[in-house]
C-alpha positions as CSV (number, residue, x, y, z in Angstrom):
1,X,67.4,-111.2,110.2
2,X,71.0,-110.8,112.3
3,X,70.7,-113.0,114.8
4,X,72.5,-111.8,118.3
5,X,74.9,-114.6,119.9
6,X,73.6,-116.1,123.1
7,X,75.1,-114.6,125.9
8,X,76.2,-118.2,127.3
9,X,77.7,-118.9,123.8
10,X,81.6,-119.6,124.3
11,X,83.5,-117.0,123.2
12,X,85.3,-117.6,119.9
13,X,89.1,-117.7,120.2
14,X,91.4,-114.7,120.8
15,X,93.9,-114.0,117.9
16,X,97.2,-115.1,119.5
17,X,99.4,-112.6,121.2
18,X,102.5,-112.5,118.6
19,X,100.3,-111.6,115.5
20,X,101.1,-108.6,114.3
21,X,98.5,-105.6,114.3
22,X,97.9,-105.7,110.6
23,X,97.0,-109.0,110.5
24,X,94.1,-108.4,112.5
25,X,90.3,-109.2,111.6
26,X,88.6,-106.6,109.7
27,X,85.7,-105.3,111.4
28,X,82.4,-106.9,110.3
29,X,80.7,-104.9,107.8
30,X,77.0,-103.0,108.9
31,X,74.4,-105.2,108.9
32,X,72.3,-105.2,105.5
33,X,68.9,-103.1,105.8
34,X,66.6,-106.4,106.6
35,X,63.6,-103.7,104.6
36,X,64.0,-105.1,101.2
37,X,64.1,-108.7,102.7
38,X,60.8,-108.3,104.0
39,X,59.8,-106.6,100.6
40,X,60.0,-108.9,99.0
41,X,59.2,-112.0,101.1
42,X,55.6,-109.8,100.9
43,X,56.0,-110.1,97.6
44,X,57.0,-113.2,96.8
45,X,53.9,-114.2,99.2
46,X,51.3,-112.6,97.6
47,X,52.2,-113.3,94.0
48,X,50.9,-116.6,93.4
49,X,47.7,-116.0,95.3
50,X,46.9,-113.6,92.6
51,X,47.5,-115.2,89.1
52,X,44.6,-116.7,87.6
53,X,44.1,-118.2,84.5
54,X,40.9,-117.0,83.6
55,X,39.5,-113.3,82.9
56,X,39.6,-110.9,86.1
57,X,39.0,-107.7,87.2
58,X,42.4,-105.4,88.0
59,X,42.5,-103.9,91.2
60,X,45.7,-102.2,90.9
61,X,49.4,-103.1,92.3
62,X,50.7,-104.3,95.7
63,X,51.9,-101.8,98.2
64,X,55.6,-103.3,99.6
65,X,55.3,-100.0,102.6
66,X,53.6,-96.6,102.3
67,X,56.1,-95.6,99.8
68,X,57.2,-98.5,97.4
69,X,55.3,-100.2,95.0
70,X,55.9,-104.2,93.3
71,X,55.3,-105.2,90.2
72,X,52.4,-107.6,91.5
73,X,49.4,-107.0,90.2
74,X,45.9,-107.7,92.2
75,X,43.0,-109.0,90.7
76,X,39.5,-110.8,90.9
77,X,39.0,-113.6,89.5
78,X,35.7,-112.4,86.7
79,X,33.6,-115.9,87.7
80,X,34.0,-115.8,91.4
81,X,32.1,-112.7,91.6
82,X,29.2,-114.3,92.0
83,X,30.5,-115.2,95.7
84,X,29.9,-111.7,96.8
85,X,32.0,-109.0,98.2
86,X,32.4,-106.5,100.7
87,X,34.2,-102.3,99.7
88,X,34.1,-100.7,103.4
89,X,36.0,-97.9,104.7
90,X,35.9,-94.6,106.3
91,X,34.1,-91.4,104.7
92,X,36.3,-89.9,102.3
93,X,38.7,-92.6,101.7
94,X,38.0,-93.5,98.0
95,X,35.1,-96.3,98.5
96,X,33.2,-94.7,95.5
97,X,36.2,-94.6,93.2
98,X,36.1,-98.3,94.2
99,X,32.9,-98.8,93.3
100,X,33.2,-97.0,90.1
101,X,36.5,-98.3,88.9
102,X,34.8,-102.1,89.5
103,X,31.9,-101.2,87.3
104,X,33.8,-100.4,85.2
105,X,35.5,-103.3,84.3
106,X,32.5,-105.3,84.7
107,X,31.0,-103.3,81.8
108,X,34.0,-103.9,79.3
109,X,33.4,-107.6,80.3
110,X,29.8,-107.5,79.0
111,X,28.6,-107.9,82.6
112,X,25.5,-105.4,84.1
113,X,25.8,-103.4,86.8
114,X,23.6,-102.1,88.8
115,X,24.3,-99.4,91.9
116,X,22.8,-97.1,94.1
117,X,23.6,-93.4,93.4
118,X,23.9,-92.2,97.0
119,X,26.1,-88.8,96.2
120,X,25.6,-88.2,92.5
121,X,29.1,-89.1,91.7
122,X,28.4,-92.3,89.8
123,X,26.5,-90.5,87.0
124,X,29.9,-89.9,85.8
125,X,30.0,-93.2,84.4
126,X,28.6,-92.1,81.7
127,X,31.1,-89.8,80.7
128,X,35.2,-90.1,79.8
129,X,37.8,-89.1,82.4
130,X,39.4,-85.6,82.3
131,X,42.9,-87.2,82.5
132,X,45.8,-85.1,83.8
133,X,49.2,-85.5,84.9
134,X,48.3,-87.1,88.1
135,X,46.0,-89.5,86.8
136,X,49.0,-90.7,84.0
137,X,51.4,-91.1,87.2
138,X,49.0,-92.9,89.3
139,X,48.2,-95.3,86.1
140,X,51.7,-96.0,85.4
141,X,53.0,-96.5,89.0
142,X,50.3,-99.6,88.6
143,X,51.0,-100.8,85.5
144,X,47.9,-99.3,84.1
145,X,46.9,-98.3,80.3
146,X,44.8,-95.9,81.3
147,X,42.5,-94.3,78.4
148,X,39.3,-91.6,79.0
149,X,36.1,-93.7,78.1
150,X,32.3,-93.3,79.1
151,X,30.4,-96.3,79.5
152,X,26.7,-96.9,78.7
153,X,24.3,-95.8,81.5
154,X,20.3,-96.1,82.1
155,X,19.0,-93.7,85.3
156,X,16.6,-94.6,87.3
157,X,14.4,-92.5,90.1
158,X,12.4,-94.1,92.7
159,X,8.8,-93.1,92.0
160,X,10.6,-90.3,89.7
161,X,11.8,-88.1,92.3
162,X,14.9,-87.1,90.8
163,X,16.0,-86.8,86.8
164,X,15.7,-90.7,85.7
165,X,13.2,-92.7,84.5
166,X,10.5,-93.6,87.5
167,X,11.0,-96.9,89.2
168,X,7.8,-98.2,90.8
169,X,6.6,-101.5,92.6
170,X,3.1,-102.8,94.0
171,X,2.2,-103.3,97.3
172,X,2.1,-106.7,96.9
173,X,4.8,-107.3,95.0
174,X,7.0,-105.2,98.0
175,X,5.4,-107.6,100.7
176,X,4.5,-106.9,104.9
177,X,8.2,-108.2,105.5
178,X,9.9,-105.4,103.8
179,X,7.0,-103.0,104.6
180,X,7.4,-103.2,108.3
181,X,11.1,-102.6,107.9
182,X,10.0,-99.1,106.2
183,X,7.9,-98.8,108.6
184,X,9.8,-99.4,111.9
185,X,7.3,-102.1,112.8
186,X,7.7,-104.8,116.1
187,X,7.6,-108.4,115.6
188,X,4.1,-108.3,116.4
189,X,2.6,-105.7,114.4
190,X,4.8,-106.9,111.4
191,X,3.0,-110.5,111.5
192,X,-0.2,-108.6,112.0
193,X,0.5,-106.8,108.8
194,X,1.2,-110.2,107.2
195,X,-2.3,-111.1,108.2
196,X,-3.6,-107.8,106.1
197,X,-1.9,-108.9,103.0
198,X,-3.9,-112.3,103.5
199,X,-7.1,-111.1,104.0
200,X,-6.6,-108.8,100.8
201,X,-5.3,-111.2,98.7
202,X,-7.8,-113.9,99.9
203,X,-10.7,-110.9,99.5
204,X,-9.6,-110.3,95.9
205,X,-8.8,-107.0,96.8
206,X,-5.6,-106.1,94.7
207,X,-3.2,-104.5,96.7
208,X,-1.3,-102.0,93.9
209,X,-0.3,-98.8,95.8
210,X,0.0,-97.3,99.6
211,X,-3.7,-95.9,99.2
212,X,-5.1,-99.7,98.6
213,X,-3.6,-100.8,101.7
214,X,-4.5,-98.1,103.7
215,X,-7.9,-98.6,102.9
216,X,-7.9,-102.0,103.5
217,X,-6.9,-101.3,107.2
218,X,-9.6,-98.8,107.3
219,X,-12.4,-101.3,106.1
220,X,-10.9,-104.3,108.7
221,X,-11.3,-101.0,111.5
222,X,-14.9,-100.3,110.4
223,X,-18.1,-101.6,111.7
224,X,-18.9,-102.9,108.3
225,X,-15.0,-104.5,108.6
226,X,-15.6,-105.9,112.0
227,X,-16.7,-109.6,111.1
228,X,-14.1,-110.1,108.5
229,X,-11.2,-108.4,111.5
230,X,-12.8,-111.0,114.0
231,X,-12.1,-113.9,111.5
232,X,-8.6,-112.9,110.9
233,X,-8.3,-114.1,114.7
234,X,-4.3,-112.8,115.3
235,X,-5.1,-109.3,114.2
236,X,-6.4,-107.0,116.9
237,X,-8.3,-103.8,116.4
238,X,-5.8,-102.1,118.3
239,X,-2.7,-103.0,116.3
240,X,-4.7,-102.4,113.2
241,X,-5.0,-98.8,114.2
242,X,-1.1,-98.8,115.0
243,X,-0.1,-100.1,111.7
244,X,-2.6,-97.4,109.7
245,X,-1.4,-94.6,111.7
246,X,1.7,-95.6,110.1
247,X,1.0,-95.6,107.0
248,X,-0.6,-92.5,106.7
249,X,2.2,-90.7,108.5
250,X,4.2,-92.7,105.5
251,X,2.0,-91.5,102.8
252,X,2.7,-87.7,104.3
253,X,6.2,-88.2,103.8
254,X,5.7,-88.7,100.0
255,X,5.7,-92.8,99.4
256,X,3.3,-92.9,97.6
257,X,4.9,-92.3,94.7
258,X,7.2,-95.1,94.8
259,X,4.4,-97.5,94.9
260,X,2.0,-98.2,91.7
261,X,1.9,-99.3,88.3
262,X,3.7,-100.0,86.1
263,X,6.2,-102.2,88.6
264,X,9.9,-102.2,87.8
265,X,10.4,-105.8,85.7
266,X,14.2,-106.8,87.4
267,X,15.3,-108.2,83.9
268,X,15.7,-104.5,82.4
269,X,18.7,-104.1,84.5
270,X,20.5,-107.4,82.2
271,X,21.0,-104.9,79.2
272,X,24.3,-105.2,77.0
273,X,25.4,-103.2,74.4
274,X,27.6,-104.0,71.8
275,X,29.4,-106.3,74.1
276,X,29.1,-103.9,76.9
277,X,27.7,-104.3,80.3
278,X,24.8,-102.0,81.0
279,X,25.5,-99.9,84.2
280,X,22.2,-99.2,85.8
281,X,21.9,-96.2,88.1
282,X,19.4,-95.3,90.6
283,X,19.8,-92.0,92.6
284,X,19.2,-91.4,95.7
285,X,18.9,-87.4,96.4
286,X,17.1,-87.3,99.7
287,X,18.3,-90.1,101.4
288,X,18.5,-88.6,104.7
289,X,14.6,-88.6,104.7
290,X,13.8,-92.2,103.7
291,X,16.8,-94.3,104.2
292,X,15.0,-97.7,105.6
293,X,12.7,-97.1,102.0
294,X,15.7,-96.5,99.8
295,X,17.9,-99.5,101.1
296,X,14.5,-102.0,101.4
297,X,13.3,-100.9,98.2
298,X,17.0,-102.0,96.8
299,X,16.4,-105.4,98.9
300,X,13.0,-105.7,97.2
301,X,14.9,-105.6,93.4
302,X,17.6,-108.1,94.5
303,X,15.4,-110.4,95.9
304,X,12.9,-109.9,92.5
305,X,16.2,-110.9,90.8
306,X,16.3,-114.2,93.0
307,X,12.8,-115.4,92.0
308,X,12.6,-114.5,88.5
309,X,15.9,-115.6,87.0
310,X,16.7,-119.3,86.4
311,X,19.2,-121.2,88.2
312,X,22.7,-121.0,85.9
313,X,25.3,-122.9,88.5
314,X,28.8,-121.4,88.0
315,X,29.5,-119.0,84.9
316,X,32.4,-117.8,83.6
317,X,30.9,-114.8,84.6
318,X,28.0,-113.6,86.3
319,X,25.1,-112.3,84.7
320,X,24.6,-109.4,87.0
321,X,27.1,-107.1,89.7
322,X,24.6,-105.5,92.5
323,X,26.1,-102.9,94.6
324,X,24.2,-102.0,97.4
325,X,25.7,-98.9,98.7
326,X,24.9,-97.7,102.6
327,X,24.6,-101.0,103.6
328,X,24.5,-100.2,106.9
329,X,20.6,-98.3,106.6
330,X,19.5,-101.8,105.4
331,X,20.5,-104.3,108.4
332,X,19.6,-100.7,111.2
333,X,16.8,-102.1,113.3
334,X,15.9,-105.2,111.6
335,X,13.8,-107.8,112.5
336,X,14.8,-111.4,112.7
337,X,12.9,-112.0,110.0
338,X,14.1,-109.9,107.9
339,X,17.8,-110.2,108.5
340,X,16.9,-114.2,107.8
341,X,15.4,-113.1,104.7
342,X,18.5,-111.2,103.8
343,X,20.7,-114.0,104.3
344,X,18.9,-116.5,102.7
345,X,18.6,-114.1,99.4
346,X,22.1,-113.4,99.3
347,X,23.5,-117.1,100.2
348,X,21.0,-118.4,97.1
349,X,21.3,-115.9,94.3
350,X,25.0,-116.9,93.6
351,X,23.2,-120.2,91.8
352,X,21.5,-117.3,89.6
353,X,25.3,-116.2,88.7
354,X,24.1,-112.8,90.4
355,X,26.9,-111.0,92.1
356,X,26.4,-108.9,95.4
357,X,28.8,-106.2,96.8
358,X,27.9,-104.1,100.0
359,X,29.6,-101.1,100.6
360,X,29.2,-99.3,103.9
361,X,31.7,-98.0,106.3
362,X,33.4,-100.7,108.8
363,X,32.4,-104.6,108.2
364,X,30.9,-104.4,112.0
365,X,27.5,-103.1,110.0
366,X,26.9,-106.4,108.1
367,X,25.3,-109.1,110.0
368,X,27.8,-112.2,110.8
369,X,25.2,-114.4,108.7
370,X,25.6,-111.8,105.6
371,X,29.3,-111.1,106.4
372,X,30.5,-114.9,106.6
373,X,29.2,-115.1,102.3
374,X,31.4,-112.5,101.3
375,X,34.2,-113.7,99.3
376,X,36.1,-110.4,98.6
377,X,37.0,-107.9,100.5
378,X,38.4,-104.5,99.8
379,X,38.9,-102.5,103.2
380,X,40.1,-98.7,102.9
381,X,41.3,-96.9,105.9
382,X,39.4,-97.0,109.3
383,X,39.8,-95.1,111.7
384,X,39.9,-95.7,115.9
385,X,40.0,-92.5,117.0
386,X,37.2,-94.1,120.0
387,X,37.0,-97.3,121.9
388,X,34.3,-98.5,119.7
389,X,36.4,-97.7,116.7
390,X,39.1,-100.0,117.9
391,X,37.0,-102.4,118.9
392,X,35.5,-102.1,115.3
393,X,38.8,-102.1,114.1
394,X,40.1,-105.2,116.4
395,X,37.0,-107.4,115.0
396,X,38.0,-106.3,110.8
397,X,41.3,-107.4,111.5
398,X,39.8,-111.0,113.1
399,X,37.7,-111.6,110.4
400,X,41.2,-111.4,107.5
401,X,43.5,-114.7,106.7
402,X,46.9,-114.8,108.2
403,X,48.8,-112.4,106.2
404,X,52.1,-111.2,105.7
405,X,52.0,-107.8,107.6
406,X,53.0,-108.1,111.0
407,X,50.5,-105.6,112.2
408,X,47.6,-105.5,109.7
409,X,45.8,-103.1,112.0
410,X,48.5,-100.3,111.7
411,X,48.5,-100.8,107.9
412,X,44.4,-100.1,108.1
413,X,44.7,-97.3,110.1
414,X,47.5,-96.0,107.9
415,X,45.8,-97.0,104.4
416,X,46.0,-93.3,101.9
417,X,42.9,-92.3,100.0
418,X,43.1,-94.7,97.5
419,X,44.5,-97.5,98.6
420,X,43.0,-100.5,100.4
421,X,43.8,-104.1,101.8
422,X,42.3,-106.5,99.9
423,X,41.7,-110.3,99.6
424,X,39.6,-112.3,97.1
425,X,38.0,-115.7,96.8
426,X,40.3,-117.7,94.5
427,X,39.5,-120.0,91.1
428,X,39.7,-122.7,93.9
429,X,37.7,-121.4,96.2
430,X,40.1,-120.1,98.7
431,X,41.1,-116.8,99.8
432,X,43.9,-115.1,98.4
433,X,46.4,-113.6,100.7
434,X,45.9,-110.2,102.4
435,X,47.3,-107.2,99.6
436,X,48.2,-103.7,101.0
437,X,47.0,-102.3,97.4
438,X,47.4,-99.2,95.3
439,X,43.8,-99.1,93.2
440,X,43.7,-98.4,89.6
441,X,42.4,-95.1,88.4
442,X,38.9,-94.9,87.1
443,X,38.8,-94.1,83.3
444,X,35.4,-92.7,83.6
445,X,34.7,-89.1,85.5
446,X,35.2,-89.0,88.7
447,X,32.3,-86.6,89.9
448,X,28.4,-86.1,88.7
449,X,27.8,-85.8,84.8
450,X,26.2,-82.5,83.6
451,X,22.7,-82.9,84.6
452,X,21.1,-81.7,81.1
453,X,23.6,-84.6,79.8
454,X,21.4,-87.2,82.1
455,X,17.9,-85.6,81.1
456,X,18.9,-86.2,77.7
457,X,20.0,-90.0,78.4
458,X,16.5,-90.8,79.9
459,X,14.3,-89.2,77.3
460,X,16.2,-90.8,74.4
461,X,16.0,-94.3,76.9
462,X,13.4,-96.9,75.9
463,X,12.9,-97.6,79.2
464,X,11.4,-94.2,79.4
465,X,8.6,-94.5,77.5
466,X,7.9,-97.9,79.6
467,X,7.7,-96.1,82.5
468,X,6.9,-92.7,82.9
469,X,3.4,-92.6,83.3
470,X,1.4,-94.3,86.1
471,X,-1.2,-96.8,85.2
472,X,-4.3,-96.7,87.5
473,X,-6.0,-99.9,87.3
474,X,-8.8,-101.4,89.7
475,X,-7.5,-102.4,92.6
476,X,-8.0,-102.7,96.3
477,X,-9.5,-98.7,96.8
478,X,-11.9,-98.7,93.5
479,X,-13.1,-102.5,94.8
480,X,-13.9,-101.0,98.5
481,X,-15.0,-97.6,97.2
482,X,-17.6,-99.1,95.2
483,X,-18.8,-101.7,97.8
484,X,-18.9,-98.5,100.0
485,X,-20.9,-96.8,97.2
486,X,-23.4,-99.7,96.9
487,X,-23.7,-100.2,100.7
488,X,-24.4,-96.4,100.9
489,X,-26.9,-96.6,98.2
490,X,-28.9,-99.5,99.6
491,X,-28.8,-97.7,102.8
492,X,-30.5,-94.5,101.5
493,X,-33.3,-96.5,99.5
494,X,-34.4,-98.3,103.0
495,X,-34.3,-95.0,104.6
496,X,-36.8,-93.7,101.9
497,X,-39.1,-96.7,101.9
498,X,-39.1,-96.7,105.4
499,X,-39.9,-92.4,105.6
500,X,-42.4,-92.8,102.9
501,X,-44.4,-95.4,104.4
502,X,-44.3,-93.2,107.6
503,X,-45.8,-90.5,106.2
504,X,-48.5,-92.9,104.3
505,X,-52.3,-91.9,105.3
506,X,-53.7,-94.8,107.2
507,X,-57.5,-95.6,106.5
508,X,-58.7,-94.6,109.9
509,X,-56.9,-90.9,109.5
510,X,-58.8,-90.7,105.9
511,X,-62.1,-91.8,107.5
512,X,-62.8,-94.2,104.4
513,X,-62.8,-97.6,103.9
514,X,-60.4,-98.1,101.1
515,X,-60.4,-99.3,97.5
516,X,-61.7,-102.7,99.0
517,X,-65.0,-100.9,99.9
518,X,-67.5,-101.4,102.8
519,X,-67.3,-105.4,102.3
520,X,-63.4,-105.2,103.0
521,X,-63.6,-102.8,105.8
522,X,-66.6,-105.4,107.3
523,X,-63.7,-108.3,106.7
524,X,-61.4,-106.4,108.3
525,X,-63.0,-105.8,111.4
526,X,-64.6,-109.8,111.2
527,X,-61.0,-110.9,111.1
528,X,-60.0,-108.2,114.2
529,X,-62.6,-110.6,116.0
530,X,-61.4,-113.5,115.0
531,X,-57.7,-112.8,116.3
532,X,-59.6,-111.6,119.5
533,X,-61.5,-114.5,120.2
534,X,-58.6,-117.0,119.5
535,X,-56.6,-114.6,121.6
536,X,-58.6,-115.4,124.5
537,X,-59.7,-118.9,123.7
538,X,-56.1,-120.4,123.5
539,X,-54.8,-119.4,127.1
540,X,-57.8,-121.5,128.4
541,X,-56.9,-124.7,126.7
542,X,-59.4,-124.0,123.9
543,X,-56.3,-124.0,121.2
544,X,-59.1,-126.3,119.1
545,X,-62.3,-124.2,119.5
546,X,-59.9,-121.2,118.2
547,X,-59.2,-123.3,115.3
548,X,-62.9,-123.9,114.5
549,X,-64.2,-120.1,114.7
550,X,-61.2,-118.8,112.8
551,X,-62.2,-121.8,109.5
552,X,-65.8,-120.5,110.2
553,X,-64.9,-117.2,109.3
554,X,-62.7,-117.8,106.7
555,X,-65.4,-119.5,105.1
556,X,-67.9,-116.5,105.5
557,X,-65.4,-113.6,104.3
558,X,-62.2,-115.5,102.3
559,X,-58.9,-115.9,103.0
560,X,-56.7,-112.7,103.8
């Protein structure tokens, strides 16, 4: 940069008077554009952050401004994956592409992915590009061979509402933590509902889908219920009734169906195929009517994941890539105990060489605790068109490593579709320095596949035959239905004992003495006058004379 003499400086001296005119100083030539100096000082900055020596992911090439491109090329480093990530930007600005152009790569590493289907648009996976002029000019201006390929796919349909295969999970299996977050639940009801799951599981009543619970909660509300609801001790009969309220207006909104057998096993998302990564797809069509179910039932999986696979320490690289898309409908309204939950999932599954990525739309929707575990970052544009958006935008730009743009806000705000400012965790552990990036294009279709493409997929999937058809085994409702039965049953035959003995003759309405005879109608009434004279003896202190006339007349007529 030109720097400005001081205005104290002394002034340099003046050509002497005699010289001729010809001989004067040239006039200094225009300062040299100081835009390629800075071009390349970015450049020459970011380079070495981003040249690894083992495998990694291509993310495309370094922006120098809006309009010029380097030759550097931005990349993750394949094992650090397992140290999480973040994709976040605005609607619109290319954070599927993202998505999909990672999972890409991921596959042709022999790595499994697996993703929420929020839109549709990754079902495309499965298919090769269209191509087109624009793509070959994006590809090239980032140094990319870019060639049309599908990669292999499995879809997946919570409780089979949609084309894939049916994903399913128990009661409990799916837990009162996760359950109350579904179900919009305070502190105390959710530890209340804990308490359920403890009385069923100590009752050895199963608790396999939303109808065992509810009728659990209907047998602790019961009169029959009552002793066991009493012993529970933090469980109220009040908050009982709250909790099954809620779960029937739960069961009206169509849950049922994404809780039974058989349950999901987590390790049929680690499929590879002839070297390739398995991408596993679940969609999400109606979203907008169960978002806290869609993103807890995706927590449920990941945190499956954590307690089923073995410890592996570092890998070259990881076993599994989770994207958990709308991340933002997972950490909405959460209890403490949940977001601890969260945390302590995503901070230990790295150890299982498990990758996580959440995408959502500004890196304000992620919990501190969640957010300070992500290792990569790749921000597309935000916007602050409000105060909270520049707030928002204010606390992104906080949470980035000193970088080399002077104003790394503006270059957010400014960001095209497709392009995103990215930093990564290192082979040493350290993050790279900030990249204004141009992505790669995705070699895969960018939109939805044909849907009679996808139906085809799942019934010629082994997963299918798995799956698709619910298993109804005993469980918590049969168990309590029965008891009910039996209870019912033992009811009815008192009732009839009792009604037939009520309409039994007596002797006296008969007028006859009985099958005993006149000898046992005589005994009868001897033994009336026996109880009526120790009746009247015992008051007076004559407990003993009683005694004696009652073994008198024992003797005379037998024992009774």
């Amino acid at each position: 940069m030109t720097e400005t003499p001081a205005a104290d400086a002394p002034a340099p001296d003046a050509p002497a008077a005699s010289a001729p005119a010809a001989e004067a100083a040239p006039a200094p030539a225009p300062a040299p554009s100081e835009a390629p100096a800075l071009s390349n000082a970015i450049a020459e900055a970011v380079r070495p952050g981003y040249t690894f020596e083992g495998a990694a992911l291509e993310l495309g090439g370094l922006m120098l401004n809006a309009d010029e491109l380097s030759d550097v090329h931005i990349r993750i480093p394949l094992g650090m994956l397992n140290r999480h990530g973040l994709v976040a930007g605005a609607t619109g600005t290319g954070k599927t592409k993202t998505l999909q152009l990672l999972a890409e790569q991921l596959s042709d590493n022999g790595v499994p992915v697996f993703a929420a289907d929020i839109k549709g648009d990754l079902s495309g996976l499965s298919v090769p590009g269209a191509g087109g002029e624009k793509i070959q000019a994006r590809a090239k201006s980032v140094g990319q061979e870019w060639t049309a390929q599908g990669f292999p796919t499995e879809f997946f349909a919570l409780g089979g509402d949609g084309i894939g295969v049916p994903l399913r999970v128990t009661m409990e299996s799916f837990g009162p933590v996760l359950l109350s977050k579904v179900l919009g639940l305070n502190e105390t009801q959710e530890s209340s509902l804990g308490l359920v799951f403890h009385y069923a599981d100590k009752a050895g009543l199963p608790l396999v889908d939303l109808a065992d619970l509810r009728e659990v909660v209907k047998f602790l509300t019961s009169d029959e219920g009552k002793p066991s609801l009493k012993e529970l001790g933090g469980l109220s009969a009040a908050t009982a009734g709250v909790i099954l309220r809620e779960l029937i207006g739960f069961s009206d909104q169509g849950a049922d169906a994404f809780f039974g057998e058989p349950e999901f096993a987590v390790t049929d998302v680690l499929q590879v195929r002839d070297g390739k990564g398995v991408i596993s797809l679940v969609e999400l069509p109606n979203l907008q009517d169960r978002p806290a179910l869609f993103s807890t039932f995706l927590m449920w999986l990941l945190g499956q994941l954590f307690r089923e696979l073995p410890e592996e320490g570092d890998l070259d690289k990881p076993k599994l890539v989770f994207f958990f898309d709308e991340a933002h409908l997972l950490f909405a309204d959460a209890s403490k105990a949940f977001l601890e939950q969260i945390a302590q999932t995503v901070r230990l599954i790295r150890s299982k060489g498990v990758g996580v990525f959440f995408v959502t739309q500004s890196p304000t929707d992620v919990p501190d605790e969640v957010l300070a575990q992500l290792g990569s970052r790749i921000q597309h544009q935000l916007r602050a068109h409000t105060p909270n958006d520049a707030k928002a935008l204010k606390q992104t730009v906080n949470t980035y490593p000193n970088s080399a743009y002077d104003d790394l806000g503006e270059v957010i705000t400014s960001l095209g579709i497709g392009e995103a400012v990215v930093t990564v965790m290192n082979e040493k552990g350290a993050p790279t320095p900030v990249a204004w990036t141009r992505l790669r294009a995705p070699e895969s279709l960018m939109g939805p596949a044909e849907t009679s493409a996808m139906e085809a997929a799942v019934k010629a999937s082994a997963l299918y035959a798995k799956y698709a058809e619910v298993v109804n085994s005993e469980s918590a409702a049969e168990k309590l239905g029965k008891a009910a039965e039996q209870t019912a049953k033992v009811e009815a035959e008192r009732a009839q004992s009792e009604q037939k003995r009520a309409e039994a003759p007596t002797a006296k309405e008969t007028g006859s003495p009985g099958k005993r005879g006149r000898s046992g109608a005589i005994a009868d009434a001897a033994w009336s006058s026996a109880d009526d004279i120790a009746a009247a003896l015992a008051p007076r202190g004559k407990k003993q004379l009683a005694r004696n006339v009652t073994n008198i007349l024992k003797g005379v007529f037998g024992r009774r």
